[in-house]
C-alpha positions in Angstrom: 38.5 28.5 41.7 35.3 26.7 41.9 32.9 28.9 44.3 29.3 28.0 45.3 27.2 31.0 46.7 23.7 29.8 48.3 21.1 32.4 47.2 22.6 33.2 44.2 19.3 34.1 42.4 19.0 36.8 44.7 20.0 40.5 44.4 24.1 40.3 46.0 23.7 36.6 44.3 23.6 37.7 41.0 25.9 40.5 41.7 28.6 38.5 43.0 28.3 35.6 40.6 28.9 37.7 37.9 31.6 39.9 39.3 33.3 36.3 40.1 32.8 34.7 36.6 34.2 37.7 34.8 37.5 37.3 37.5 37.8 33.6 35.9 36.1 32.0 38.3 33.4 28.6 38.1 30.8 29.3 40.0 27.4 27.5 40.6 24.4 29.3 41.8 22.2 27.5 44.7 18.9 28.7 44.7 14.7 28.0 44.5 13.2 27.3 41.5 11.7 31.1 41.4 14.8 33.4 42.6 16.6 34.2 39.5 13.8 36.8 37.9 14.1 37.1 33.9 15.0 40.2 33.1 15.9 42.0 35.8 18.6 44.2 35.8 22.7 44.2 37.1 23.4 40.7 35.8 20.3 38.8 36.4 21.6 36.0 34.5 25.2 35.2 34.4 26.5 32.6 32.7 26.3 30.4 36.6 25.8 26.9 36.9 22.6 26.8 38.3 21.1 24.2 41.2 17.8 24.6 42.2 16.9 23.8 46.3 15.6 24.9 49.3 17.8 26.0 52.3 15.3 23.9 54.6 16.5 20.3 52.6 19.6 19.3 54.2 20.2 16.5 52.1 19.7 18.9 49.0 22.0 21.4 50.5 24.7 18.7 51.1 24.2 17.1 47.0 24.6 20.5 45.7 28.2 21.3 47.5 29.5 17.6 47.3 28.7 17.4 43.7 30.8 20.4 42.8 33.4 20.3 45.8 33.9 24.3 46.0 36.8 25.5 47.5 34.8 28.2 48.7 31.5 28.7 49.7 29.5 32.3 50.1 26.1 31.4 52.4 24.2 34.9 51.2 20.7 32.8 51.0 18.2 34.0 53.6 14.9 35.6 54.5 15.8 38.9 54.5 14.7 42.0 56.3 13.2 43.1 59.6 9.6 44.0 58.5 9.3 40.9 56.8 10.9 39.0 60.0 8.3 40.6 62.1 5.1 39.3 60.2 6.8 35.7 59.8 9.6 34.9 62.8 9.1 31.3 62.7 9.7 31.0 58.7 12.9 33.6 59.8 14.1 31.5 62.6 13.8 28.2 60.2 15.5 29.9 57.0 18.5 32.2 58.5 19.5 29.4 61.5 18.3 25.7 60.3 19.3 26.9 56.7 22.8 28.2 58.0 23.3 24.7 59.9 22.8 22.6 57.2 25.3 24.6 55.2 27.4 24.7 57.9 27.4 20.5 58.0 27.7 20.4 54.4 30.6 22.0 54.5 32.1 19.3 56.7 30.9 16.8 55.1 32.3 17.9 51.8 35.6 19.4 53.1 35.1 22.8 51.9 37.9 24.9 52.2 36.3 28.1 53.6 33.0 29.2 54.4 31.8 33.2 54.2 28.5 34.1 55.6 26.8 37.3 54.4 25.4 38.7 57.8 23.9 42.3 58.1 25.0 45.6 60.1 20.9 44.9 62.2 22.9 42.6 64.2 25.0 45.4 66.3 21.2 47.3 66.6 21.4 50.9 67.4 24.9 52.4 66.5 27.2 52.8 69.6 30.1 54.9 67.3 29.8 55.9 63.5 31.3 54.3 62.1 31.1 50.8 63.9 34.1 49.0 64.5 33.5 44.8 64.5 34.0 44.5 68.0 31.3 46.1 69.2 28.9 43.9 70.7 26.0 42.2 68.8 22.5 43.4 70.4 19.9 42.6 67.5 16.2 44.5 67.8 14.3 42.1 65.8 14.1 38.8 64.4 16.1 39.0 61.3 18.8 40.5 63.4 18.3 37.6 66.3 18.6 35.0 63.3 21.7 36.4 62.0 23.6 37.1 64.8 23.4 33.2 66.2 24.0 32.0 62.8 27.2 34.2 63.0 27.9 32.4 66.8 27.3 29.0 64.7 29.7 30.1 62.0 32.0 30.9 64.9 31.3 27.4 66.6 32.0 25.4 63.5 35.3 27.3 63.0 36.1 26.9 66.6 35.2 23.3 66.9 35.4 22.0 63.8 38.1 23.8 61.8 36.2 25.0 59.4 37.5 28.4 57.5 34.5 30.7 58.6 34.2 34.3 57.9 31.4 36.6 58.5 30.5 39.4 56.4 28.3 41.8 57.7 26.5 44.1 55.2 24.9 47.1 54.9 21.9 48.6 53.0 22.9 47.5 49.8 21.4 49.0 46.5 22.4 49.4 43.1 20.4 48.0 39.6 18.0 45.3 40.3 17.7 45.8 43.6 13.7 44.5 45.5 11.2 47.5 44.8 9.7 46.5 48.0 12.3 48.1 50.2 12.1 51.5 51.9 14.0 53.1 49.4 11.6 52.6 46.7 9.4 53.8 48.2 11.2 57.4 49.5 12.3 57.3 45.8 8.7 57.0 44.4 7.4 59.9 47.1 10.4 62.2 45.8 9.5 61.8 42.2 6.0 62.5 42.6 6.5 65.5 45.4 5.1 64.2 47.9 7.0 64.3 51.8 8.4 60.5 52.9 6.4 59.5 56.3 7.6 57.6 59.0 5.5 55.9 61.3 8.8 54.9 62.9 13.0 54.6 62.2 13.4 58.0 60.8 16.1 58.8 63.1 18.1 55.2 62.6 21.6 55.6 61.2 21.9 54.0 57.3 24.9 53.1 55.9 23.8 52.7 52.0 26.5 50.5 50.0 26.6 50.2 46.3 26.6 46.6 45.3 29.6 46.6 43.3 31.4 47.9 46.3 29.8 44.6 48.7 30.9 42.5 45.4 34.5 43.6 45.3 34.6 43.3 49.2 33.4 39.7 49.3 35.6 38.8 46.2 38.5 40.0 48.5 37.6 37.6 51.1 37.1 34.6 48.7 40.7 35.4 47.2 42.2 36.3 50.1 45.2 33.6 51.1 44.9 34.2 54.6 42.3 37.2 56.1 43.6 38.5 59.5 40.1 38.7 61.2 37.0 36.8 61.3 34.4 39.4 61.1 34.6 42.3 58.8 31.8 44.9 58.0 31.8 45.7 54.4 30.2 49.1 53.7 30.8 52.9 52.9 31.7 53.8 56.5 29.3 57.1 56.0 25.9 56.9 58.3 23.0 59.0 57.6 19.9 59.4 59.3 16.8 57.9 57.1 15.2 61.1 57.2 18.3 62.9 55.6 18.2 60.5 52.8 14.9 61.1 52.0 15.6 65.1 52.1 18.4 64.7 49.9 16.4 62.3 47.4 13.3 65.3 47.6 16.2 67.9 46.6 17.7 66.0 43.7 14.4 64.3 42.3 
């Protein structure tokens, strides 16, 4: 099956490109000219047909998935994280919602069979029940949330409207090899290591739900190969929360 994943120089990119090449799929990588880092661990650099572009160039969005016609397309490409949403929410607005539109139109245009779009567990903000079902309502506490949640009413809108085959995949503190050093787990990692106690200015008490990439992977692979998925939405993770501060006790314990 010819697959094209937006963002897939990034950490689930390379991941999933891999795990889909080695299934005997084709798969071509969309991506800026900087994401795929040489070296790096977990598959940095599958044997993907790479095309380099920014989410924000509609028309370069739109070459990329008519050139190849993909039956499927994975949308993982985004600015990602809340801290990072914070310092720049106009960049976040522009990448997770204009980027998400114009694959969204590109898909039209192109008659792309189905559409997923990785989304993230922020989007339901503070857990209601553990674990969290897909119905529970969306109520975001930060601008990468608010981005992805109306890209997931877009993705909605387009199937609604337009017919296109949308899913929504909403992820969960993935880790696993080669995953960014700058995320809070490095860090509690790095403090265990070298003895010293994890501080939290803030979030301590939020409810995790840490997935293993290869567990993400082999749910999104079921949603590409899937003939017919019975829901639109589906959370893809462990189903065990922990509190941040657990985490980091158990990581002082074993390290």
């Amino acid at each position: 099956m010819e697959i094209l994943v937006t963002g897939g120089g990034g950490f689930v990119g390379r991941h999933l490109a891999r795990r889909l090449i080695e299934g005997g799929h084709t798969v071509t990588a969309f991506d800026k000219a900087d994401a795929w880092p040489q070296g790096a661990a977990g598959g940095a650099s599958p044997p993907v047909r790479r095309i380099t572009g920014d989410l924000l160039d509609a028309a370069a969005v739109r070459s990329a998935i008519e050139a190849f016609s993909p039956r499927v397309v994975v949308h993982a490409a985004a600015l990602v994280g809340p801290t990072l949403s914070l310092e720049e929410p106009l960049l976040t607005a522009r990448l997770n919602l204009d980027g998400t539109i114009h694959v969204l139109e590109a898909c039209l245009a192109a008659g792309v069979g189905r559409l997923i779009f990785v989304s993230t567990e922020e989007v339901y903000g503070q857990f209601r029940h553990d674990p969290v079902p897909e119905d529970d309502p969306m109520s975001p506490l930060n601008p990468y949330a608010i981005t992805k949640a109306a890209a997931e009413w877009y993705v909605d809108f387009y199937h609604r409207h337009h017919r296109l085959d949308g899913y929504v995949a909403r992820t969960s503190w993935v880790y696993g090899p080669g995953f960014p050093r700058l995320r809070l787990e490095t860090k509690i990692i790095a403090d265990a290591l070298e003895g010293r106690e994890s501080l939290f200015r803030s979030g301590a008490e939020h409810l995790v739900d840490y997935t293993y990439v290869d567990d993400l992977v082999d749910g999104l692979r079921l949603l590409i190969e899937h003939p017919r998925p019975g829901h639109r939405v589906y959370n893809i993770a462990s189903g065990l929360s922990q509190r941040i501060r657990e985490v980091a006790a158990i990581l002082q314990r074993l390290l």
